[in-house]
N, C-alpha and C positions, 0 to 999 in steps of 0.2 A: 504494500500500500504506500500510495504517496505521503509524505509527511507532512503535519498538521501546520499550518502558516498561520503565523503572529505576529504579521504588521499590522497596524492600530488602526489603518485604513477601515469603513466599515463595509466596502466593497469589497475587503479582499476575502479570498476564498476560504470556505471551512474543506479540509479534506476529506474529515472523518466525525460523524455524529455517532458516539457510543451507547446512545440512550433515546430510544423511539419505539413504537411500539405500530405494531398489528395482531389483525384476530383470523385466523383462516377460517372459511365457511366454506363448509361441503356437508352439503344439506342430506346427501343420502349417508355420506359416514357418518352424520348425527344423530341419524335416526336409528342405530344401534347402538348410541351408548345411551346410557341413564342421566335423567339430570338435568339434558341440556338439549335445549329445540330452538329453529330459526324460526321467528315469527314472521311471514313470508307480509303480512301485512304490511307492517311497519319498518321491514329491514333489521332488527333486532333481535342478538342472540339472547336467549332468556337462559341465565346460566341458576339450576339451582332455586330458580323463584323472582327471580332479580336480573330485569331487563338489563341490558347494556347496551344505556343508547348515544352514547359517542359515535356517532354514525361514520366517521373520517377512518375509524381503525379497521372497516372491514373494506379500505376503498385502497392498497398501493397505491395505483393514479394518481391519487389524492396526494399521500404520504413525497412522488417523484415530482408531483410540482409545484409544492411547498419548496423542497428542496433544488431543485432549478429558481426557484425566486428567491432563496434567501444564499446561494451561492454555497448550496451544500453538496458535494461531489460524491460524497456515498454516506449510508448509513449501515446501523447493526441496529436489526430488528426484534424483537423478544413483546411476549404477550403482556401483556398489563396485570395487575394484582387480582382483579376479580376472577381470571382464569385461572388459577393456583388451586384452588381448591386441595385445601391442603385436609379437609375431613374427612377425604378417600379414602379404602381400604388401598392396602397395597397391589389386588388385583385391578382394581376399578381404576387407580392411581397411573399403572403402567400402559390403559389402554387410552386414559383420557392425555396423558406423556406423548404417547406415539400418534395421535390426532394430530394435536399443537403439533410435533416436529413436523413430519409429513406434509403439513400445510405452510408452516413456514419454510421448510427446503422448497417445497414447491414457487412460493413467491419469491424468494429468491435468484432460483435457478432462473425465472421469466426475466429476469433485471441482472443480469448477474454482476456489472460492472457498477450498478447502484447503490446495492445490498446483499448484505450478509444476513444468516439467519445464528442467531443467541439461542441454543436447544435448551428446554423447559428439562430440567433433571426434580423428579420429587423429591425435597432434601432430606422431609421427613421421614421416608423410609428408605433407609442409609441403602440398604443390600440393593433393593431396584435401583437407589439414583446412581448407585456404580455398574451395576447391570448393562442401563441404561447408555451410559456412559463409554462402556468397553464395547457394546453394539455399535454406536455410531462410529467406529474409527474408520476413518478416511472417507464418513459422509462429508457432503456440501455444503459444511459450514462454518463459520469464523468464531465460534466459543460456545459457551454454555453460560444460561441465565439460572440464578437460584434465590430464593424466598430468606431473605431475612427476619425472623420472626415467623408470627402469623400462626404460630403454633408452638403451647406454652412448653411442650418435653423437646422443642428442638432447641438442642446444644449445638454450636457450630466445634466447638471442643471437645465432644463424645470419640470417645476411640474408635466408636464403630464407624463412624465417618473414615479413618484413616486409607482403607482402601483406594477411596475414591480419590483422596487426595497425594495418595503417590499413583494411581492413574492418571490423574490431570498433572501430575509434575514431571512424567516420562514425556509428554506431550506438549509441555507447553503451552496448554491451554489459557486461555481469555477467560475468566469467570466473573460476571456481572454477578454483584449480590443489588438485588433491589426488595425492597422492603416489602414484606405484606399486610396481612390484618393486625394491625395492634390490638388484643384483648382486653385493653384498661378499659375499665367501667367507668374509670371517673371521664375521662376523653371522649363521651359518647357525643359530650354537645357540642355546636360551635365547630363542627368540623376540627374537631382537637383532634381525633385520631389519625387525620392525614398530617394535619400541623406541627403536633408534636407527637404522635405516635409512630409516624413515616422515622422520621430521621434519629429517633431513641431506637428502632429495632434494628436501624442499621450500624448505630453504635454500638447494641450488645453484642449482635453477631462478628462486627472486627475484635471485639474486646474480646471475646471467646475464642477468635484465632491466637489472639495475638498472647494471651495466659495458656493458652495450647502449644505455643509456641508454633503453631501451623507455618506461618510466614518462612520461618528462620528453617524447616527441617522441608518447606518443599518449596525451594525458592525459584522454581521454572514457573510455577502457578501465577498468572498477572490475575488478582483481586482488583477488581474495580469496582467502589462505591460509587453508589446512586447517592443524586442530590450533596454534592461535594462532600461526601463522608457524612452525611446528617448529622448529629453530634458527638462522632466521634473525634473528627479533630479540637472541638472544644476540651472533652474529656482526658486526651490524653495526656495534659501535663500533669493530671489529677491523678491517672493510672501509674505513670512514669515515680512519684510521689511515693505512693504504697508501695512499689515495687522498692523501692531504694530504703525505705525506712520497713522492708520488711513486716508486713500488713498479716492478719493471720486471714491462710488460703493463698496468698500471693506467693507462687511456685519463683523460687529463688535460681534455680537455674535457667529459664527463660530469657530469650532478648529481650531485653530493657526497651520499653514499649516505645520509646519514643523513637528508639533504631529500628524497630519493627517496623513503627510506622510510616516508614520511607521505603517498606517494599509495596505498599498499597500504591493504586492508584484511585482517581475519582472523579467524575464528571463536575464539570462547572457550574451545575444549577444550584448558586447558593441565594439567589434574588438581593443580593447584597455584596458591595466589591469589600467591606471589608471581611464578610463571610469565608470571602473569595482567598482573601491575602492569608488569612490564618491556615486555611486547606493548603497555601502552596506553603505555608513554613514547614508544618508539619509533615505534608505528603511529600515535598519540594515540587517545585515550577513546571519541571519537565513531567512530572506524573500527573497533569493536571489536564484531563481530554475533555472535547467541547460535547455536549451531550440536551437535548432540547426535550426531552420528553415527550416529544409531539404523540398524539394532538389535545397534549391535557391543558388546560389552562394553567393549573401549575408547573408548568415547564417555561421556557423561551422562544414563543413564536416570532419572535424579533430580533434574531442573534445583532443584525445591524445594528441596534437602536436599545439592548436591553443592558445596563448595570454591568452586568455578572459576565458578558458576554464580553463585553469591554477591557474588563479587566483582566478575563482571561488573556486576550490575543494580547493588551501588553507583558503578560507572565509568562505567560507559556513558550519554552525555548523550542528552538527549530530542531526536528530530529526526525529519525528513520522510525517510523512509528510500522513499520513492517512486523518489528520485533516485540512488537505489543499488541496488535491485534492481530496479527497473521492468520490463516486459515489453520482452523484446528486438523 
């Protein structure tokens, strides 16, 4: 892949958008799984009881000429949180898995100089999402997406994860963590569970690599945070903290989290440039990829003209970004 360009210009080009989303519809493989139906009415997949009417995610077209208007030269595609459904059995889990991939290699393969497809791994059940994982080798697509939170027994620090994570480190894999259902009950109002509940589940889940010491023992694996780390780079001088003054639970042989935390990388969507500047301290400059969430409103439909977006193309160093998002 071309590398990501960071003149200040707002004309100049994005290479690479890490963070966008699509939904495949294929109406007659839906009608064999449980769950979930195309509401042929309204254009609307009904997942579980619960329309999803963002109507831009089931349209590419859409998605390729946004991107032709905002000077975006390809992206990396992955489903959005309501698809996760992470209350699946592990049967039901691996056939709703293989839907989403299937349909997103398909849209990408149509585009293929566009887009990349992000494979939907269930995190929750560790032995499929490495199954899962060891099946796709040498599919058609540029990384794996995975559920931060969204389900309260997932540890991103369980040993039983381990498999998956020296599969993804023989490889070299891209692994998008973005965030899923926050469970707080107190967050229910106000749109809190996206506001603050988004960016807290993707702070446990790096805090869990990084007291696992995941980072340091599979250091091929490129982690990239959603939403510029959501509060994990706040937190980290707080963990770095414990860690040194010896905290009871804080594993003492571990990388010292703040060294850890410059194997991450993280999309740019912090809607604030100084949100922005503390992800590059932390993460540094050059781990810092442009990412729009399109087509949610909380993302950057205006990379020309938005905060975050600014700040990034002045931070962000020029580099062979080949070696970070590469095809898996």
């Amino acid at each position: 892949m071309e590398p990501i360009q960071s003149e200040a210009g707002a004309a100049s080009a994005i290479a690479l958008d890490v963070h966008a989303h699509l939904v495949p519809v294929d109406t007659a493989a839906l009608r064999r799984l449980d769950g979930v139906w195309w509401r042929e009415a309204d254009g609307v997949l009904v997942i579980d009881g619960q329309p999803l009417r963002q109507s831009d995610l089931y349209h590419p077209g859409r998605l390729l000429a946004w991107m032709a208007a905002q000077g975006v030269q390809r992206a990396l595609v992955s489903v959005p949180p309501p698809l996760y459904r992470q209350q699946l059995d592990a049967p039901a889990a691996r056939e709703w898995a293989r839907y989403l991939n299937d349909g997103l290699m398909v849209m990408a393969s149509c585009h293929r100089e566009r887009l990349g497809a992000l494979l939907h791994l269930p995190i929750e059940h560790a032995a499929l999402a490495h199954a899962l994982a060891d099946s796709y080798d040498g599919a058609p697509c540029a990384g794996f997406a995975l559920a931060a939170g969204g389900n309260p027994a997932l540890d991103y620090g369980d040993p039983a994860h381990r498999p998956l994570w020296e599969l993804l480190d023989r490889r070299g894999a891209f692994v998008f963590l973005h965030p899923g259902r926050c469970g707080d009950g107190r967050l229910a109002r106000a749109y809190l569970d996206n506001l603050l509940g988004n960016p807290y589940e993707t702070a446990l889940a790096a805090t869990q690599l990084v007291l696992a010491d995941v980072p340091r023992q599979y250091p091929r694996i490129r982690f990239c945070l959603a939403h510029a780390g959501g509060l994990f780079p706040a937190a980290c001088g707080r963990l770095q903290r414990g860690f040194d003054t010896g905290r009871p639970g804080v594993p003492a042989g571990i990388e010292p989290p703040l060294q850890a935390a410059r194997r991450f990388y993280a999309d740019c969507i912090a809607h604030h440039p100084a949100g922005l500047r503390l992800a590059a301290e932390v993460f540094g400059a050059s781990h810092l990829l442009f990412g729009s969430d399109w087509p949610f409103p909380m993302g950057i439909p205006s990379p020309g003209t938005d905060g975050s977006a600014r700040t990034w193309r002045g931070a962000a160093m020029p580099q062979d970004h080949a070696t970070t998002t590469g095809n898996t």
